[in-house]
N, C-alpha and C positions, 0 to 999 in steps of 0.2 A: 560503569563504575564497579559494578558486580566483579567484571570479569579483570579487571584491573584489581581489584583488591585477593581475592585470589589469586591472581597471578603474582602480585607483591609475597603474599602470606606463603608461595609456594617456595619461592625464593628465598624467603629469609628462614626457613624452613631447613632448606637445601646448605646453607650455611652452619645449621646448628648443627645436624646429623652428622654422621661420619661413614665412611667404609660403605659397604650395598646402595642402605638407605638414601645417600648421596645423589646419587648414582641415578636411583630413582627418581626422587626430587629433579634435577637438571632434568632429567628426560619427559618428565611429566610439564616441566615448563615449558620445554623444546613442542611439547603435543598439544599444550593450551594455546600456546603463541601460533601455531600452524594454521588450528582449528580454529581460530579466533578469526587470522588474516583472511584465510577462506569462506568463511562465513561470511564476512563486507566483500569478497570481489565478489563472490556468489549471489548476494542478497540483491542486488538491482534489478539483475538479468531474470530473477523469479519472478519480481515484483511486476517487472514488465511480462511476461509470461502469462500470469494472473490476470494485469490487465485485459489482455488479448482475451483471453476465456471469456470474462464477464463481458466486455464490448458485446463481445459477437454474442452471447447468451440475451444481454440486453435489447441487441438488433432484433432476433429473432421475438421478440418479447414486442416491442414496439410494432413491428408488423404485423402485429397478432391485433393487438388493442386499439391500436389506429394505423388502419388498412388504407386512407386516403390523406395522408401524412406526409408532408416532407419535413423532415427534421435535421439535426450536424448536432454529432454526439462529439464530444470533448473528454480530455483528461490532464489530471494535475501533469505537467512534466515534474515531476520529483527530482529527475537529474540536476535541470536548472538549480542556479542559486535563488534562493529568495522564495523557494516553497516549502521548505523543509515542515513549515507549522502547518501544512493542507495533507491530506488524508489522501494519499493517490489510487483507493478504492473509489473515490467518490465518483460517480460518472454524471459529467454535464449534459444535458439534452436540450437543445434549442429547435421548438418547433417554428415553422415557416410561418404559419399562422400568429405568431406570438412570437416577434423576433427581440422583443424586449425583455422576456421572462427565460431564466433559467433552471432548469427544473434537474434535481440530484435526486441520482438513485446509487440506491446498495444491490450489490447481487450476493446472495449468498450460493442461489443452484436454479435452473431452471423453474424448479416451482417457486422459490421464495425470492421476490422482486420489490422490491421497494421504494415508493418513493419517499425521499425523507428530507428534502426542502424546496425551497422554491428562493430565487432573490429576482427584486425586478426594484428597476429606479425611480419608476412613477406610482402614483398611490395605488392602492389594491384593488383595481376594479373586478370585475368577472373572469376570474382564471378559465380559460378552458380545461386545462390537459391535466387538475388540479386533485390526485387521487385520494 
């Protein structure tokens, strides 16, 4: 909306002025609208990039803490329809031992790991992997 509304205000802008100013305005719209288009093709292909970092940050991280482990790490598809409101930072981890429990972590960087929920469909009993 930000960038829509500036881009409106540049335009009508570009209609008051005259002469140079003009000139300017138009081109400055021609460089928001570029920048803007750019910005959505570019932004998935990052996102998924990021992802890949933190996986493999995560994996290494998992093979640390539990060394006798089998576990399947997940992530939001964001591309899909119908995730747009899920956070595609969030990484799912499904341990073997606990194939009912879902356990989400944040990566911010090799040292800061976080787990920061857990869902599971039956009551709460003794989580294992529960940090």
């Amino acid at each position: 909306m930000v960038i829509g509304f500036c881009f409106i205000t540049i335009v009508i802008i570009s209609f008051l002025v005259t002469g140079k100013w003009r000139k300017i305005c138009r081109s400055l719209v021609l460089v928001v609208l570029f920048a803007y288009s750019i910005f959505f093709v570019v932004r998935p292909f990052w996102i998924d990039a990021q992802i890949d970092k933190k996986v493999t940050i995560l994996r290494l991280y998992l093979e640390q803490h539990y060394p006798n482990e089998e576990w399947v790490i997940s992530t939001v598809p964001h591309r899909e329809e119908g995730y747009k409101h899920a956070n595609p930072y969030y990484i799912g981890v499904v341990f073997e031992s606990e194939p009912d429990v879902i356990y989400k972590y944040w990566v911010e960087s090799k040292s800061d790991i976080y787990q920061i929920s857990f869902s599971r469909d039956n009551l709460l009993d003794e989580l294992e992997h529960l940090e």
